[in-house]
N, C-alpha and C positions, 0 to 999 in steps of 0.2 A: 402424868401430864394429862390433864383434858384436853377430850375431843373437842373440838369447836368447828369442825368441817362444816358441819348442819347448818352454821350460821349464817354461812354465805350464800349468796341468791342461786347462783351459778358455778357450776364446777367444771372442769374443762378436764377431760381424760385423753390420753396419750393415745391416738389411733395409727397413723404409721411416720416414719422420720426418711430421711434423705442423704446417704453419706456421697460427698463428691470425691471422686478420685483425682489425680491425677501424677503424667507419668515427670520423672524428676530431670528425662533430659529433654524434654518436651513439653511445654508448658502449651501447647495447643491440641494436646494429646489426655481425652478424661473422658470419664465415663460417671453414667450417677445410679447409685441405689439403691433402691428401693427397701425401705422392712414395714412388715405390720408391725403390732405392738398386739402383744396376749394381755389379759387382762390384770398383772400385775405389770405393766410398762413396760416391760423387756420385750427388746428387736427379734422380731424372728421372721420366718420365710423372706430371705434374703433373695432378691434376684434383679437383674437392669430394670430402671424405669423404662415402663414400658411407651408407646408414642401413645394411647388412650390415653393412661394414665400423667404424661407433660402435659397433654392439651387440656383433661381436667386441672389442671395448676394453673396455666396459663390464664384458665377461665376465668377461675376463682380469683386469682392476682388482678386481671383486668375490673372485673367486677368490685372490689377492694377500692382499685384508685380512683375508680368510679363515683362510689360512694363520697370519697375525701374530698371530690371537685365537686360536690353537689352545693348547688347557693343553701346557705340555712339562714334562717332570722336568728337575730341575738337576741329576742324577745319580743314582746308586739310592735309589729311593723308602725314604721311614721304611717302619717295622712299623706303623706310626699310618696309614698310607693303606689307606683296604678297597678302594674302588673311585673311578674317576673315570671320565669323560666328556669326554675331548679338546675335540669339538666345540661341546658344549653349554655347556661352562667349569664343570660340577658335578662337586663331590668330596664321597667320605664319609669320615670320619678319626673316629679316638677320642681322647680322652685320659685319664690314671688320673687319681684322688685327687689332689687337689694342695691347697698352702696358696697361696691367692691375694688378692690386694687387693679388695675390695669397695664399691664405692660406694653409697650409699642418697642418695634424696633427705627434707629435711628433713621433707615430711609423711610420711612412715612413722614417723618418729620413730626410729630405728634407726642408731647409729653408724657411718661406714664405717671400715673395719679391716681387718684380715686374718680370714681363717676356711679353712675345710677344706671345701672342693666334693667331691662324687662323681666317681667318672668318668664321664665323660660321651661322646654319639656326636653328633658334627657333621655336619649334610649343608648344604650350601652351593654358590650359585653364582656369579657376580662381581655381583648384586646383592639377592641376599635369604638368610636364615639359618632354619634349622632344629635345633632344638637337645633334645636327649632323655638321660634319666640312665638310666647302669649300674649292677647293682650290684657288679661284679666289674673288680678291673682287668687280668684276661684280657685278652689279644685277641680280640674278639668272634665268634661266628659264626654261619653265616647263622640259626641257629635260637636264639640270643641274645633272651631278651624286652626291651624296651625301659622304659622309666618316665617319666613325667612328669616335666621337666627342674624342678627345686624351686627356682624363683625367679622373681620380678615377671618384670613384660615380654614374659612367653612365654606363646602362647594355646596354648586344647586342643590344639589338631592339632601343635603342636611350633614353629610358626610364633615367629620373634621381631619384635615391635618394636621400634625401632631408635631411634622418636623422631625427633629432629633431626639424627641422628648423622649428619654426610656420609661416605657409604661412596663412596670413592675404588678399586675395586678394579679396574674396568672394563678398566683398560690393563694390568694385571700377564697375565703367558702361564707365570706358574713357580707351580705345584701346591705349592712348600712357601712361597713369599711370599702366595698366595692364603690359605691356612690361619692363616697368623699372622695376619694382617691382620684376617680374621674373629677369632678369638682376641682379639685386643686391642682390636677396635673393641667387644666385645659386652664384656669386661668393665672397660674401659675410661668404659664407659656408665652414669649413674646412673639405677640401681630406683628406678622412681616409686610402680606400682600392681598390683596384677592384673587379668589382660586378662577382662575378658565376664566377671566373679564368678567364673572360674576359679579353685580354690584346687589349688596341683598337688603336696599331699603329706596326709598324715593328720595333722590338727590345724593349727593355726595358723600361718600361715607368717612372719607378723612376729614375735611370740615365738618362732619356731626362730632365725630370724636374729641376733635380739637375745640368742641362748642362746651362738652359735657365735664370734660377732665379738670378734675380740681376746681370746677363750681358750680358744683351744689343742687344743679336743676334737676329733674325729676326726665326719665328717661320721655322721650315725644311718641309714643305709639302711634300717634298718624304718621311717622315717618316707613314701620313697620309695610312690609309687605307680602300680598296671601299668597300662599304654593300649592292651591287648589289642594290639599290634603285638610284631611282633620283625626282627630288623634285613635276612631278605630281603625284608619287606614294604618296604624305603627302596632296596634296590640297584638299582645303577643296569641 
């Protein structure tokens, strides 16, 4: 039989293994350990894992799921990504104007429908949203003023509630499955209320709503209101 070892980029050798004990009337009673490996793969110098040697494990284990939680691109990032945060799992993205689905809950009294959003600036991380209106749908930059996002659910500071909503986002590690997923879960989500007496536009924000749903008109940015930020006060 031919060798074909050579062929492989990388070879991985047997350097020590881990037997766990334990006792059979005691199942909270074990012990673990340790072997090297000699250079044809066979266990020897047997003796307890030592505490250097768990904490070395533990290291490396941590270090491991580390890596698996880090953001990665699934190829070249959109024009919609400003900035992200590998480690921490936080990204900022925009998106323009759009005609989108709208849910209300029945006590606002307010139809859900389609209607026309602003554009809007997202910062997010795999468990909480922040969410702020544009008036342009430029590409933002760092000296970009920001506005009060015009809709229920969303406190002063740009914060959203979410509700009940189960945000499932924890395990995703792709920067554009991360951004959808906020994207759909937030409007996805039915407007109940506004947060702290916040009202986050000039005038009434349940007759704007009931203005825009289901016809047609183009979101009113004069309605929009400024919150003294602009977008390098959010960069990461």
């Amino acid at each position: 039989m031919k060798d074909i070892t050579s062929n492989f980029a990388t070879y991985y050798y047997p350097k020590s293994a881990l037997i766990f004990y334990q006792a059979d009337e005691d199942a909270s009673k074990s012990y673990v350990e340790h072997y090297d490996m000699d250079k044809n793969g066979n266990p020897i110098n047997a003796h307890p894992l030592t505490v250097r040697e768990a904490k070395k494990l533990a290291e490396s284990l941590h270090i491991d799921e580390e890596k698996d939680r880090l953001l990665k691109s699934d190829g070249i990032l959109d024009s919609s990504i400003l900035s992200f945060d590998a480690k921490l799992g936080k990204i900022i993205w925009y998106t323009k104007a759009q005609y989108r689905p709208l849910h209300f809950n029945k006590g606002l009294g307010i139809v859900s429908g389609n209607a026309h959003t602003p554009a809007l600036l997202w910062v997010a991380d795999r468990e909480s949203l922040s969410l702020f209106a544009l008036t342009s749908n430029r590409r933002p930059t760092p000296n970009t003023e920001l506005y009060h996002a015009p809709f229920f659910n969303v406190y002063q500071n740009g914060n959203v509630c979410m509700g009940t909503v189960e945000i499932e986002a924890n395990e995703t590690s792709s920067i554009t499955e991360l951004t959808r997923l906020w994207e759909a879960y937030f409007f996805n989500s039915y407007f109940s209320h506004l947060m702290s007496e916040h009202n986050p536009i000039k005038g009434n924000c349940v007759m704007l709503w009931e203005s825009l749903v289901n016809a047609d008109k183009l979101f009113p940015n004069e309605v929009l209101l400024k919150n003294n930020l602009k977008l390098k006060d959010k960069l990461l």
